[in-house]
N, C-alpha and C positions, 0 to 999 in steps of 0.2 A: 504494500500500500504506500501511497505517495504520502511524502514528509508536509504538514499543513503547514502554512506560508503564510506569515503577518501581513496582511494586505493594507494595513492601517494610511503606510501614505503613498502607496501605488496612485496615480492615475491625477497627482497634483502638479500644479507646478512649485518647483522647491528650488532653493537658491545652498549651494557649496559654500559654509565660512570659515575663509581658509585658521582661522584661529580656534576651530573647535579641532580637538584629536578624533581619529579614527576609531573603533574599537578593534583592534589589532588581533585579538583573540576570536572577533568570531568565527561562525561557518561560513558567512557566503556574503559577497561582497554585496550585497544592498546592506544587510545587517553592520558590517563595516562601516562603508557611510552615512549610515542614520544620525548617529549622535553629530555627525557635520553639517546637515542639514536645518532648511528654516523652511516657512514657509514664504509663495511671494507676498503674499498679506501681508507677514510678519516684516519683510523685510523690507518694503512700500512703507510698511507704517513706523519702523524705528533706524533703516540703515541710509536711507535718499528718496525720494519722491520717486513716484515709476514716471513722471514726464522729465526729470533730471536724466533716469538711466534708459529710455528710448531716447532720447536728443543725443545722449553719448554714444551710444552705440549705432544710432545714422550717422553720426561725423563718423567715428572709425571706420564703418563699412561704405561708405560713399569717400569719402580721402583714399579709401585703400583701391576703389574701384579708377578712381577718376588720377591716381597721382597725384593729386595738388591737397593741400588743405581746405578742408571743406565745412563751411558753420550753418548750423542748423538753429532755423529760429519757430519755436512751436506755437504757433498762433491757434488763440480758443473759438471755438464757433462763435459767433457774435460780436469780435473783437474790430 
């Protein structure tokens, strides 16, 4: 019979912080990185705003496409 499997944070989005340790002892590498994990909720609401870390990460991926430096300004509907 197959071994049952914590499914607790399957199927979220979760964010790696690189300051928490791994559990080095477990069996199977999702259990490993669990303890290094957050939630995006969690990290939206205590590590940078999620319109700070999408504006960041189009400059990166539009700079790295286009060659040049490239700034991203995130204008709100009704602005």
């Amino acid at each position: 019979m197959a071994k049952k499997q914590d499914n607790e944070l399957r199927g979220g989005n979760y964010f790696r912080m690189p300051d928490r340790e791994e559990d080095k002892n477990a069996e199977t590498y999702w259990d490993r990185i669990k303890p290094t994990l957050i939630t995006a909720e969690e990290y939206f609401n205590t590590v940078e705003p999620q319109e700070e870390w999408y504006r960041r990460h189009e400059e990166k991926a539009l700079s790295e496409f286009y060659g040049v430096p490239i700034t991203v300004e995130l204008v709100k509907d009704g602005a």
